[in-house]
C-alpha positions in Angstrom: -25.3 -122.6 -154.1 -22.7 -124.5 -151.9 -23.4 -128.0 -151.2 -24.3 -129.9 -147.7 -22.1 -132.9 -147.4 -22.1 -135.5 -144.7 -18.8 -137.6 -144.6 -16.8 -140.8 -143.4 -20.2 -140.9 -140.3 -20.5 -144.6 -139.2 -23.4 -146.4 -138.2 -23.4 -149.8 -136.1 -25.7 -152.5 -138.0 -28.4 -151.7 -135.9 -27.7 -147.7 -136.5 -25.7 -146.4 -133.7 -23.2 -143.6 -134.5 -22.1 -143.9 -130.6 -22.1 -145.9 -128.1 -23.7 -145.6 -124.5 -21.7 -143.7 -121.3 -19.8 -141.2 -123.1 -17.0 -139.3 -121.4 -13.4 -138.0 -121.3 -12.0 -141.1 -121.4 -14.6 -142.7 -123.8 -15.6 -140.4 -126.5 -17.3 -143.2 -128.4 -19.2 -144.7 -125.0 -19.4 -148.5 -124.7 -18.8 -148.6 -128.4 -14.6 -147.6 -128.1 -13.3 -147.7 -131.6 -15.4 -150.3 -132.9 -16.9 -148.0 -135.6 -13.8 -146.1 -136.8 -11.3 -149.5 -137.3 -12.3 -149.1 -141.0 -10.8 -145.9 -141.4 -7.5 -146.0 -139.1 -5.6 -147.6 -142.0 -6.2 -145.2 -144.2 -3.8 -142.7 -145.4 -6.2 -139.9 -145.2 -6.7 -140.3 -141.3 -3.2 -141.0 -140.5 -2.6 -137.6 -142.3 -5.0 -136.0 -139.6 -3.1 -138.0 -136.9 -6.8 -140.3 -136.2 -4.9 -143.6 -137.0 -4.8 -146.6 -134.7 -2.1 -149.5 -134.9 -1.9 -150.0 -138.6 -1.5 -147.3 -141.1 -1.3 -146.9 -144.5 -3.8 -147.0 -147.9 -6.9 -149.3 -147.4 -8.4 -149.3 -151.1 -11.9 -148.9 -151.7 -12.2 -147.5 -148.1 -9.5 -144.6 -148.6 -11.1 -143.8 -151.6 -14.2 -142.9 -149.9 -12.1 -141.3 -146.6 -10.4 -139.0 -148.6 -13.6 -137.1 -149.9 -13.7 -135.7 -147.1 -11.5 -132.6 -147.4 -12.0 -131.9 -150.9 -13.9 -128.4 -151.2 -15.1 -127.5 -148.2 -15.1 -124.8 -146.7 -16.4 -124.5 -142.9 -17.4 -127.8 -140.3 -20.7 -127.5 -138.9 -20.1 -129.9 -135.5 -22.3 -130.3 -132.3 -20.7 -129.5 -129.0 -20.6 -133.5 -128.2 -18.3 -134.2 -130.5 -16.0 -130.6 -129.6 -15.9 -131.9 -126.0 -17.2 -134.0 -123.4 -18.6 -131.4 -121.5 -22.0 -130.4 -120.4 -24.2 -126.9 -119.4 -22.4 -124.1 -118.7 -18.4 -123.9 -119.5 -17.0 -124.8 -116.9 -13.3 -125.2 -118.2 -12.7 -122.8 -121.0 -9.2 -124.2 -121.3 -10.4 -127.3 -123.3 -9.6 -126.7 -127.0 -11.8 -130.1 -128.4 -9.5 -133.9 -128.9 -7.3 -132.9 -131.7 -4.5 -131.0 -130.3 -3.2 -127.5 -131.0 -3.8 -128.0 -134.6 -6.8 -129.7 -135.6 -7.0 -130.9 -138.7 -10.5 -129.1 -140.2 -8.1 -126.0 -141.4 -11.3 -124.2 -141.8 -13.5 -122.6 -139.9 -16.1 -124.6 -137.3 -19.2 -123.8 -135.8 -19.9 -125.5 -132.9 -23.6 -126.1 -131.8 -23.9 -125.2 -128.5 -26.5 -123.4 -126.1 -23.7 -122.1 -123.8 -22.1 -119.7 -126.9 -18.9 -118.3 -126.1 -15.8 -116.4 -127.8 -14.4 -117.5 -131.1 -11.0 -120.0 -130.3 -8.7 -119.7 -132.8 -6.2 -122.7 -133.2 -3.0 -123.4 -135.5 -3.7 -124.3 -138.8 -6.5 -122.0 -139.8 -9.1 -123.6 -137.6 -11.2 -121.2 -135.9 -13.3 -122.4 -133.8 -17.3 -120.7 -133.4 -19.5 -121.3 -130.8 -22.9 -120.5 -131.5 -26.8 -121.2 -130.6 -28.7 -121.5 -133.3 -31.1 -124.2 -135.4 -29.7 -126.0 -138.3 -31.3 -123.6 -140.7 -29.6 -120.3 -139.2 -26.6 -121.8 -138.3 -25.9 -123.4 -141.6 -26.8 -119.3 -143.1 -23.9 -119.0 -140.7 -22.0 -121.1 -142.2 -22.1 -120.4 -145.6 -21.2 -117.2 -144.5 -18.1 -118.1 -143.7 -17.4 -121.0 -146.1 -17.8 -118.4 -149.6 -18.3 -120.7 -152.6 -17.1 -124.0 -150.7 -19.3 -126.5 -149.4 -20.1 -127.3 -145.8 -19.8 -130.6 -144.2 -21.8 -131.2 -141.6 -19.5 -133.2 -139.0 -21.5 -135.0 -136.4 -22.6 -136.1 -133.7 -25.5 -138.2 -134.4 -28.4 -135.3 -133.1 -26.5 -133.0 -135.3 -26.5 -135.2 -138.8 -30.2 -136.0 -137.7 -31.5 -132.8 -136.8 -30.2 -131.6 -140.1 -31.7 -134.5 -142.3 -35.1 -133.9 -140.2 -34.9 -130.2 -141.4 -34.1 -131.4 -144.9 -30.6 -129.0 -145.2 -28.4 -132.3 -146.5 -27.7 -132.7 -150.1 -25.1 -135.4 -149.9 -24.1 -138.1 -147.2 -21.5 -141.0 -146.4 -22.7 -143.0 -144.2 -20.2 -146.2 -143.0 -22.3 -149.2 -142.2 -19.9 -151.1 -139.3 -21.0 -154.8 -139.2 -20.9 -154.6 -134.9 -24.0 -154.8 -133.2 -23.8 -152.1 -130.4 -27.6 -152.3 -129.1 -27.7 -149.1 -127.4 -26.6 -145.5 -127.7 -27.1 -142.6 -129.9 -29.2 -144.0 -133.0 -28.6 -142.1 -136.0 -31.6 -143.1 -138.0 -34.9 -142.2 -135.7 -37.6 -140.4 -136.7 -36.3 -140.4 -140.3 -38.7 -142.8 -141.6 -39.2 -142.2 -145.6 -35.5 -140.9 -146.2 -35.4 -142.9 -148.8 -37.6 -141.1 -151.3 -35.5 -137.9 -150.6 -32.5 -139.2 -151.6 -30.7 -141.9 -154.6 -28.7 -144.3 -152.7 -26.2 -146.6 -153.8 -24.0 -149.1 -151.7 -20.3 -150.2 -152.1 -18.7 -152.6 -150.2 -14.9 -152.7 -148.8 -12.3 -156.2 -148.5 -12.7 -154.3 -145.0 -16.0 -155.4 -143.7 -17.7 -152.5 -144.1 -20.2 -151.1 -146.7 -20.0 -147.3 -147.8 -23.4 -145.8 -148.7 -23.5 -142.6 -150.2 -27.4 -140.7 -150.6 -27.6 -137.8 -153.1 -30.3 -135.5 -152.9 -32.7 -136.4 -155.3 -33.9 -132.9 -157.6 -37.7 -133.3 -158.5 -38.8 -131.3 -161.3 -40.8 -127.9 -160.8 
């Protein structure tokens, strides 16, 4: 069966993936770029146009950024991170941050409780908008996806929700040494996680330290 991946998701040190106050013009809240200047020089997000000032290969941290692509299939997303929006649809027009052609190329179910017509984009993105729990929506997913994997894409209740209903089988997690001290905290309710997964830890010239969590397979 296809795998669940999780990938390039930062954390603050105290396990934000986002920062207070989000909105249009801050889709990271109080917390700006702070968690994604890691990944800016790397070639893999300059490809998909996410870059900042510098750009460029950044070592040890591109060769964990450009996992990311590599096999999947369809982007399981929640609507925070398509738009800034809230409730009902009230603009329809909004086609998500990344311009006329995303950079997914797959197909993308968004999480929503508001579901409306599929938007298809340039590129092969398609874009799904569906109510559903992680369990049915990922049934959705692999639907869609065929043999390839599914990467589940954020925000933080989206990664978290999924881990609480035990549907991940591999994660990258980017621990950001910023302090951010309040917003969206990836890592609540998940006490334990540890024994579910093997966990290793590899640290970047960059700051940061990538750590990946396998599913662990206990025998029958």
């Amino acid at each position: 069966m296809s795998l669940v991946r999780v990938h390039n998701f930062s954390v603050s040190l105290d396990g934000f993936g986002t920062g207070e106050g989000q909105q249009l013009d801050a889709p990271f809240g109080h917390a700006g770029h702070r968690l994604l200047t890691w990944a800016f020089p790397t070639r893999t997000f300059t490809q998909m146009g996410l870059h900042g000032e510098e750009e460029g290969s950044a070592g040890v941290d591109e060769a964990f950024a450009s996992r990311w692509a590599g096999g999947i299939g369809v982007e399981i997303m929640g609507r925070n991170k398509f738009g800034p929006q809230r409730g009902p649809w009230a603009d329809e027009e909004w086609r998500g941050w990344w311009g006329d052609n995303p950079p997914f190329h797959t197909p993308v179910i968004v999480l929503t409780h508001h579901p409306r017509p599929p938007l298809e984009m340039e590129g092969g993105t398609t874009f799904h908008f569906v109510d559903a729990e992680p369990a049915a929506a990922l049934t959705q997913a692999r639907a869609l996806a065929g043999d390839l994997d599914v990467r589940i894409g954020g925000g933080v209740t989206t990664i978290r929700r999924f881990l609480e209903a035990d549907l991940i089988d591999q994660m990258h997690i980017v621990l950001v040494p910023i302090v951010l001290g309040r917003g969206e905290r990836l890592w609540d309710g998940l006490e334990g996680l540890e024994q579910r997964f093997h966990i290793e830890a590899a640290p970047s010239p960059s700051g940061v330290i990538h750590l990946t969590f396998e599913r662990r397979h206990h025998a029958a």
